[in-house]
C-alpha positions as CSV (number, residue, x, y, z in Angstrom):
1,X,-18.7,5.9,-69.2
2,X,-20.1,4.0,-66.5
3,X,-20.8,4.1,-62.5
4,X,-20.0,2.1,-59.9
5,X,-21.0,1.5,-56.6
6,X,-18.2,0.1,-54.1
7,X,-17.7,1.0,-50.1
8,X,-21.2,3.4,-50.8
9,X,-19.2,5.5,-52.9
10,X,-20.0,6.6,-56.4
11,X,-17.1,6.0,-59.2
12,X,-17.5,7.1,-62.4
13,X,-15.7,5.2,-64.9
14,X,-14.0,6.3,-68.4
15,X,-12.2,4.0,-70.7
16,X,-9.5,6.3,-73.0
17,X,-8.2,4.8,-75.7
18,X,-4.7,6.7,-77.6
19,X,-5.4,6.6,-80.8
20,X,-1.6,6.2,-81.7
21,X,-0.7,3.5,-79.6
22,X,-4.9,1.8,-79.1
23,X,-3.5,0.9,-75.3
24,X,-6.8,1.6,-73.5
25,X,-6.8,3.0,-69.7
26,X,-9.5,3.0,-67.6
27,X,-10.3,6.5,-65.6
28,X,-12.0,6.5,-62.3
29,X,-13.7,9.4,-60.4
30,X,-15.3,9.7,-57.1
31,X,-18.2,11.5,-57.4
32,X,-18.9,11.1,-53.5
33,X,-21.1,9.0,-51.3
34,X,-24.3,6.7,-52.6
35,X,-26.4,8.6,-50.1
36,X,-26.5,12.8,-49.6
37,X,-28.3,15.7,-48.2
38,X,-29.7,17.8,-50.6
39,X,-30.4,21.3,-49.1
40,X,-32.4,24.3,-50.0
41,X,-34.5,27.5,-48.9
42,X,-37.5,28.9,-50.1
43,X,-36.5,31.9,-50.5
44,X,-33.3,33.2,-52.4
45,X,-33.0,36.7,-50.2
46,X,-34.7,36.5,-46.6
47,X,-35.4,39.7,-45.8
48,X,-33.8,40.4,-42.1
49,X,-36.9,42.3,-40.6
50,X,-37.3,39.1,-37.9
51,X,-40.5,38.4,-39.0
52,X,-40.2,36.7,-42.7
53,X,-39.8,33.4,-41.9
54,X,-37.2,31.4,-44.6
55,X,-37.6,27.8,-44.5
56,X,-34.3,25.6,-44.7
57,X,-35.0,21.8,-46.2
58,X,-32.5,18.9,-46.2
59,X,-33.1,16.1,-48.1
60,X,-32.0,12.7,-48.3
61,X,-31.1,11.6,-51.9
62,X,-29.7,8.4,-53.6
63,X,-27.5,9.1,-56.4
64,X,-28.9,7.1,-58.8
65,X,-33.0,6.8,-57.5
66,X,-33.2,10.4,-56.4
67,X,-35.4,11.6,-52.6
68,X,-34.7,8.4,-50.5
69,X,-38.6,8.1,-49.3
70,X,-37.9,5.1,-46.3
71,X,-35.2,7.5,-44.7
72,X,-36.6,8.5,-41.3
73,X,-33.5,8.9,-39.3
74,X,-32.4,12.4,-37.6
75,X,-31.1,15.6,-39.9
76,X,-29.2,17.9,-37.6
77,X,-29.0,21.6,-38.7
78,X,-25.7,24.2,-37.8
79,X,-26.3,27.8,-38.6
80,X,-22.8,29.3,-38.9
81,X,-21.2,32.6,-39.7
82,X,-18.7,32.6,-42.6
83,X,-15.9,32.1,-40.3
84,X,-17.4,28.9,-38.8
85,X,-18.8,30.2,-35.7
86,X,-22.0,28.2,-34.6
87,X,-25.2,30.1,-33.9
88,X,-27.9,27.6,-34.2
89,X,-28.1,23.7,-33.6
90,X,-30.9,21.6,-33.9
91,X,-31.8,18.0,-34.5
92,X,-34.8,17.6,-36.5
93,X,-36.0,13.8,-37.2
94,X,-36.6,13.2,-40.9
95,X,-40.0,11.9,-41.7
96,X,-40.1,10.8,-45.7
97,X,-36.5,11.3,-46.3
98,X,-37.2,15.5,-45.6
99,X,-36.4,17.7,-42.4
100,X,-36.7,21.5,-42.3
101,X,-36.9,24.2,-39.7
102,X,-37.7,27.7,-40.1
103,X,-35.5,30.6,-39.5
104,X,-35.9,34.4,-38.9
105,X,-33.3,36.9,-38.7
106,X,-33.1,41.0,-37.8
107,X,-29.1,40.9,-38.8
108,X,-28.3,41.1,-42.5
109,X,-25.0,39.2,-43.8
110,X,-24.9,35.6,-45.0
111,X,-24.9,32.5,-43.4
112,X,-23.5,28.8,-44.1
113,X,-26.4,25.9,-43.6
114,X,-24.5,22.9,-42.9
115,X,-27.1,19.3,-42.5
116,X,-25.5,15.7,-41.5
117,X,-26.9,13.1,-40.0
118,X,-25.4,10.4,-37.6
119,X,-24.9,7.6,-40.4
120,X,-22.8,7.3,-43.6
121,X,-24.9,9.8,-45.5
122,X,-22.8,12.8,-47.2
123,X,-23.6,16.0,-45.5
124,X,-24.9,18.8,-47.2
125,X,-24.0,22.4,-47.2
126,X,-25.5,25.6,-48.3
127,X,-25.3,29.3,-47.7
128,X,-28.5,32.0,-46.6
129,X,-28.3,35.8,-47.2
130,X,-30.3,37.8,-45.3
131,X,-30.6,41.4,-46.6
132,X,-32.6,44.8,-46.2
133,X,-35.9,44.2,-46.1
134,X,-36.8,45.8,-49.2
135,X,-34.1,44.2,-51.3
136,X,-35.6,41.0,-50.6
């Protein structure tokens, strides 16, 4: 297996062989953009008591080297409900490849976290639960 780069998209790439025949075919799978947001919280359960403060991180990564450092472009946060309606938008600029922002809740449910920023970088996506303060 190999990987190549070409249009800033990832391909991995599989030779298979039939052991019958020895014709050789050469498999290819896009495993997405060179360049992605990475996202994550620091806490797994935010307890919704509008206080606790949960912060949500994106990251810019490079598929191959890992945190792109030199990216200091804008990340822009949406806070959505799980049938897509937006509560929260912000821009954040990215200073070492990173943007956060904190968030506080007094509603319990779950939340998508969607980051993308104005370039060819895949966006990234994950989802926040707030719960009952003393399941958190």
């Amino acid at each position: 297996m190999s990987i190549e780069i070409i249009d800033n998209t990832v391909w991995e790439v599989s030779v298979i062989t039939n052991n019958n025949t020895g014709n050789t075919i050469e498999q290819r799978i896009n495993r997405g953009p060179i360049l992605y947001l990475k996202l994550y919280t620091n806490l797994e359960k935010i307890p919704a008591d509008d206080k606790t403060k949960a912060t949500i991180c994106a990251e810019v990564h490079h598929y191959v080297n890992g945190l792109k450092k030199d990216f200091n472009g804008n990340i822009t946060f949406s806070f959505l409900d799980l049938e897509g309606e937006e509560y929260i938008r912000e821009t954040i600029p990215a200073s070492g490849g990173r943007a956060s922002f904190d968030v506080t809740s007094a509603v319990k449910g779950s939340f998508i976290v969607e980051a993308c920023t104005d370039g060819s970088i895949g966006s990234g996506r994950m989802e926040v639960i707030f719960v009952e303060p003393e399941e958190a």
